[in-house]
N, C-alpha and C positions, 0 to 999 in steps of 0.2 A: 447362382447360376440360372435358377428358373428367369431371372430378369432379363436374364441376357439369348436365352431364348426367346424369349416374348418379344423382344425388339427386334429380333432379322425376323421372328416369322409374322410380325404383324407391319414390318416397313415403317416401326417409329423411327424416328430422326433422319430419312430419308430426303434427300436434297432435290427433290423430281425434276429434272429438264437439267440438271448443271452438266455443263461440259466434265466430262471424266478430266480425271489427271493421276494417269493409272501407271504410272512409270515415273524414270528420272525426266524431268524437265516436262513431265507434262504429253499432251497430244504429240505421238509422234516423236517425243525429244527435241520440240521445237522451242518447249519455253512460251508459247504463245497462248492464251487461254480468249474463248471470241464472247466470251460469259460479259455481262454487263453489271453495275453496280456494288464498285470496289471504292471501299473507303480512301482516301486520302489523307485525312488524320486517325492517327492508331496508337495504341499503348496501352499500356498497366493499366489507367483510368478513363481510355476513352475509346468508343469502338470496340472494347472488349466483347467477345461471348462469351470465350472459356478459357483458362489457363490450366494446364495437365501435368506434371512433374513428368519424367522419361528418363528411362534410363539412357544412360552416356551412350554416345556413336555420334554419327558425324553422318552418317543418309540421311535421305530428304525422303519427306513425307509425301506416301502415294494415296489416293484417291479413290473408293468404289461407290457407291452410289450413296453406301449407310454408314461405311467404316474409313479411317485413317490410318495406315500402316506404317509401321516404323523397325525398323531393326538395332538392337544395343549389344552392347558387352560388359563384362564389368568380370575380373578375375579369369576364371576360366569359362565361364558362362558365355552363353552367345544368345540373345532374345530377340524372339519376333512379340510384337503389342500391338494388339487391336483396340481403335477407341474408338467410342461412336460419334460421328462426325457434328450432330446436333446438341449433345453434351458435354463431348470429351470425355467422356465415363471409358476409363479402361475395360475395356470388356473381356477381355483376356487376353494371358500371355503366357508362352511356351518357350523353354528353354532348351539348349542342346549343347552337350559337351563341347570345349573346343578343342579340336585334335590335333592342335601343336600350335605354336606362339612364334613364329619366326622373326627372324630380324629386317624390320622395314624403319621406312620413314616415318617420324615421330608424327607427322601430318597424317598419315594413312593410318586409320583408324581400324582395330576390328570391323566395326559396325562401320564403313564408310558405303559399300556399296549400295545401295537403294532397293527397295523391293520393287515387286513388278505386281500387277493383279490382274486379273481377264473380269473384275466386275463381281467375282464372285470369293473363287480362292484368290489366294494370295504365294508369291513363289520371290522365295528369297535366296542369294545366293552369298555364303560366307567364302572369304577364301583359306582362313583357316577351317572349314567341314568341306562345303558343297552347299549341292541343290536340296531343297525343303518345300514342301509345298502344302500347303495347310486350308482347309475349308473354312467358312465364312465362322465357323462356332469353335475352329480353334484346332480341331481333329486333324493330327497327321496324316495326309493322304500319298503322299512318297517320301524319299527320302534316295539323294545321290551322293555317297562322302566322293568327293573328287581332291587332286591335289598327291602331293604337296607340289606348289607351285614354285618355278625357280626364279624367284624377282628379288630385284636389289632393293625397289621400292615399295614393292606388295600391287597387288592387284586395285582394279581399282573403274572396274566397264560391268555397267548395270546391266542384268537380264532386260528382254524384250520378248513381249507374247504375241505371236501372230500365228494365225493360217494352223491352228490347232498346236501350235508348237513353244516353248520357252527357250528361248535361243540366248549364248552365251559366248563372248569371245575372250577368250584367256590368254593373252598374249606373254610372254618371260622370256628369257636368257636362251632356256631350252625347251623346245615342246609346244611352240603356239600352238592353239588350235582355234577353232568356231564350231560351236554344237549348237543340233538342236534335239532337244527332249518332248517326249510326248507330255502332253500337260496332264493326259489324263491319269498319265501311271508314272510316268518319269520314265521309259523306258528311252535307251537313246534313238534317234533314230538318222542320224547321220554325226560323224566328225572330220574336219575338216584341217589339218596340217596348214600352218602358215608361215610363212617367211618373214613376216614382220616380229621381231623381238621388243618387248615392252614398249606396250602402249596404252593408256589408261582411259582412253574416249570408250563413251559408251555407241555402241549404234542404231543405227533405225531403218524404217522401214518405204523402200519404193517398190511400188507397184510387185512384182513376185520375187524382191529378192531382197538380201538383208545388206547394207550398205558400214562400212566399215574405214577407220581413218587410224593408220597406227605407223608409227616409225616411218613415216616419211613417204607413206605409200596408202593412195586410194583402192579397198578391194570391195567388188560384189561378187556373192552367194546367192544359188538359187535356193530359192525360200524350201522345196520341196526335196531337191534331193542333198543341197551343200556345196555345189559343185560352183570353182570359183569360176566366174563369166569375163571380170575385166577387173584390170589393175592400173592407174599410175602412180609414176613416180613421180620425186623430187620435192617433194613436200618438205616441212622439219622433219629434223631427226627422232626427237623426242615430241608427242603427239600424249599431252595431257588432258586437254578440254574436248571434250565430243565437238561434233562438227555443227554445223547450223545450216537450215536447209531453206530455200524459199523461191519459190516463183521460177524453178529448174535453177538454182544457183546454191552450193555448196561452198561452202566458210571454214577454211580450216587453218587454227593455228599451230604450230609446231616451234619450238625453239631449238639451240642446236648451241653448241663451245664454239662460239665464234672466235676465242682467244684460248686456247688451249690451254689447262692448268698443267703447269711444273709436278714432276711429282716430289719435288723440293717442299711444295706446301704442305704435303702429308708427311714427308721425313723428317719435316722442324718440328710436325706435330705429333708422331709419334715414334720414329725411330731412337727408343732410349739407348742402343747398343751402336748404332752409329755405322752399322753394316752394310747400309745402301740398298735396303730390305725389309720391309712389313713382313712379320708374324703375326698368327694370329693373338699370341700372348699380350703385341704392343697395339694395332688397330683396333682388339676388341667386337664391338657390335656398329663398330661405325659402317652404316649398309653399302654403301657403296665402293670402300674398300674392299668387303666381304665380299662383295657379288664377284670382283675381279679374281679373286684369289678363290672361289670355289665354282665358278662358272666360266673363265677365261684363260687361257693359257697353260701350260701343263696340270693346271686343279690340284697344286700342291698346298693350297692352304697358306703358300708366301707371295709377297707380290714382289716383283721386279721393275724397274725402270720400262724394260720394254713391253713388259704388260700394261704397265700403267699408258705408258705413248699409245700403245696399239686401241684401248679403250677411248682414250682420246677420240683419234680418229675414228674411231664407230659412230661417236653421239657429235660428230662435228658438221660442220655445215649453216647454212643461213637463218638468221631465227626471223617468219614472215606469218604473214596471215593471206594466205591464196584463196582465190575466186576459183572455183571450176565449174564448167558447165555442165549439167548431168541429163543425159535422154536416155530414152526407152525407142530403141527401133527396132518394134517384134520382142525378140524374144534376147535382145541385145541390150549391153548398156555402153551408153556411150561417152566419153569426157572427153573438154577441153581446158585448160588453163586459159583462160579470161584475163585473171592480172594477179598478181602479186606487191603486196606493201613489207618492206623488210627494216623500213626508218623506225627509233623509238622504242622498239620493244625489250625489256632484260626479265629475264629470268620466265618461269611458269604466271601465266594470267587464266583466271576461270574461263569458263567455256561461252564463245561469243554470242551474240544473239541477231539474229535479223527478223527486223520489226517492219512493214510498211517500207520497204525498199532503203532500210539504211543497217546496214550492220555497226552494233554498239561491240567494243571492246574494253573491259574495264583493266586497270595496273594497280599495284600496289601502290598508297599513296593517295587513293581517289582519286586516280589519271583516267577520265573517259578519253575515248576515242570513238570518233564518228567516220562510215566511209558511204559511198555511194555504192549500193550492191550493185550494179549493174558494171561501175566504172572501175571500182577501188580509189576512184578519188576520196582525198580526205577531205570531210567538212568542219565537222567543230571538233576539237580537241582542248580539256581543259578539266581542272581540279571541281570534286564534288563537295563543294561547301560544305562544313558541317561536316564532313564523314571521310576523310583520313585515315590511314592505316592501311590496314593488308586487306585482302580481297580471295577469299575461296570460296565463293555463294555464287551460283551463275544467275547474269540478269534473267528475268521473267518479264512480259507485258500484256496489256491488257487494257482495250479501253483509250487509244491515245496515249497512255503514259507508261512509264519504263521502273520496273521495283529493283533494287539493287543495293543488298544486303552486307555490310562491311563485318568483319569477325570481328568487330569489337558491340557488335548489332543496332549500328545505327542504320537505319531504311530507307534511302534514295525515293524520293519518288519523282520522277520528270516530265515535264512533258517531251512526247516524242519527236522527233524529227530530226533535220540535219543540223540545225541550231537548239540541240537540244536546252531545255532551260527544267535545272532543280526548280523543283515550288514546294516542295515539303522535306523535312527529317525528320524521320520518326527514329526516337532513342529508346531499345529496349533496355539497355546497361547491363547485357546478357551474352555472352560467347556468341557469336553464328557463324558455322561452318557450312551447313544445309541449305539448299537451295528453296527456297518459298513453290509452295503448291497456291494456283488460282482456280478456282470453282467457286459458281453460281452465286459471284459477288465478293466471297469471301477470300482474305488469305488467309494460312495454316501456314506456320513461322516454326519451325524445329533452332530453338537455341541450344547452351550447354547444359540447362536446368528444365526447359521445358519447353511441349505443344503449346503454342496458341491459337486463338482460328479469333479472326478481326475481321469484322463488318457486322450485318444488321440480322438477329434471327428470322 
């Protein structure tokens, strides 16, 4: 432990002048890093600095000036890990009970949500506990058990620290809300009732208010007192990937049942008695069954036909990726819809990116897609050589080119533009679900076995 003192109070391993990347996706949750001197060939044996073992979770790695944050699970345990950003030396880690195990998506991990850090402490939020907030040497300095939350799929929207505050949006079934917590005590100090039911984007930050993309609906918060300012609608239904922001221009995907499921598909699959009725004896833990049968419809624990239809129709609608325009007049916020793309897209796609006036959208399959931020015209669309499969790592870029991380972890790297063109793969042959942190040259790659940090000491 005395080592690990000596490093925060003497600023070994300190990265001096690197862009922070102190949240999910970086500056602002924009995924943008304006640092210079990121490797293009990287791996096991090349470009290496340091490789770190981690416990299991699925957040992406945040950023303080000396430290790398990470959050895990494993049993009942819930972990925050500090490692020093020049070593990779774990410098410590705190554990906390987990206060119930609910039924989600097997993709939503304990540990999925991301920590946040103001540069110093570090504030992470479980959704099985709450808020946590620890100092740079490990020491708990709050603590908020929040929850249980009512989601079919689990939570799933990273803290954000601004304007002295850790602000959180917990969107579910029943009971949305948006808070914000004092950083210094954890004490609350506004919450905020929402109408939007499950949403997984995380949000960010314009000018004094906290900006938010959930079920189908744009809303902004005054950073100060919570108080919502402006809303629209029509977006998707279901709003998984956080938004993308650039040059006053907001990106937001949503998907939605453009073909409505039978609830025939669930009766072939689990109605053994043949009653035209789920129990919970025959559905089990399947979460979205579960969510209807104890958050919809008389909440008897059975589903019905016209439960199932009426669910339907909740999460139905167009699956698109919308432009909105976003200003500030005064003390106002103001939107328009710009354009909207609704060709090509199936199912849930990581959270978009706008680069240098071109929004990249990645598919399952290694489908990029290119649009014109300004137009929504589409430019280049086409498979990423080399790196196939599924996709839950949101693009990042830096430098001209675009990092783009497959969960089997092979590494996109591109050059940018509307004709975007691969010129590298890097293959970790390692899980990646976590989204890549860029600072001061470097990437920090969170796989299913371990930190890396790739470029040059």
């Amino acid at each position: 432990m005395r080592y690990n003192w000596l490093l925060v109070l003497t600023g070994a391993g300190a990265l001096v002048g690197a862009e922070p990347w102190s949240r999910f996706r970086g500056p602002n949750g924009t995924g943008v890093s304006g640092d210079r001197g990121f490797p293009l060939k990287f791996g096991k044996s090349e470009n290496l600095v340091w490789r770190t073992p981690v416990r299991p979770g699925k957040s992406s790695p945040v950023l303080s000036e000396r430290h790398v944050f990470l959050t895990g699970a494993e049993g009942t345990k819930l972990y925050t890990q500090c490692f020093d950003r020049e070593t990779g030396k774990l410098l410590w880690e705190r554990e906390e009970e987990r206060a119930r195990s609910p039924i989600g998506n097997a993709l939503n991990h304990a540990a999925a949500i991301s920590a946040a850090t103001d540069g110093s402490n570090v504030y992470v939020f479980f959704k099985d506990y709450g808020m946590i907030s620890y100092d740079a040497l490990g020491k708990p300095r709050w603590r908020v058990p929040l929850g249980p939350f009512n989601t079919s799929m689990g939570l799933g929207s990273s803290p954000v620290v601004a304007g002295g505050s850790v602000m959180i949006v917990a969107d579910q079934l029943d009971g949305s809300f948006a808070a914000a917590f004092d950083a210094r005590n954890g004490e609350m100090k506004w919450k905020t009732a929402r109408g939007e039911t499950e949403g997984w984007g995380s949000p960010f930050v314009l000018g004094k208010h906290l900006i938010t993309a959930s079920r189908g609906q744009f809303g902004a918060y005054d950073l100060a007192s919570g108080k919502r300012v402006a809303t629209h609608e029509g977006m998707g239904s279901a709003i998984v990937a956080s938004p993308a922001f650039e040059n006053g221009m907001m990106y937001v995907f949503g998907y939605a049942s453009d073909a409505p499921s039978p609830f025939t598909t669930r009766l072939s699959k689990f109605d053994r008695n043949n009653d035209g009725q789920l129990t919970a004896d025959e559905y089990g833990e399947d979460p979205f069954v579960h969510a209807i049968a104890r958050y919809r419809g008389n909440r008897d624990m059975v589903v019905t036909k016209d439960e199932w239809d009426a669910r339907q129709v909740e999460i139905g609608g167009a699956t698109s990726l919308t432009g909105l325009r976003v200003s500030q007049d005064g003390g106002k916020i103001r939107t328009e819809e710009v354009w909207r793309f609704e060709k090509g897209f199936v199912g849930v796609i990581p959270s978009p990116l706008a680069y240098q006036g071109v929004v990249y959208v990645v598919k399952n399959g290694g489908i990029l897609m290119a649009f014109d931020g300004a137009t929504g015209k589409q430019h280049k669309a086409g498979r990423l050589d080399g790196s196939p499969g599924g996709y839950s790592s949101s693009p990042v870029a830096a430098e001209g080119r675009v990092y783009i991380a497959s969960e089997e972890g092979k590494i996109s790297v591109l050059k940018a533009g509307p004709e975007w063109e691969v010129v590298q793969v890097n293959d970790l042959d390692e899980g990646c679900f976590a989204t890549p942190a860029l600072s001061g040259g470097s990437l920090y790659v969170r796989t299913s076995l371990a930190l890396y940090r790739f470029g040059s000491r």
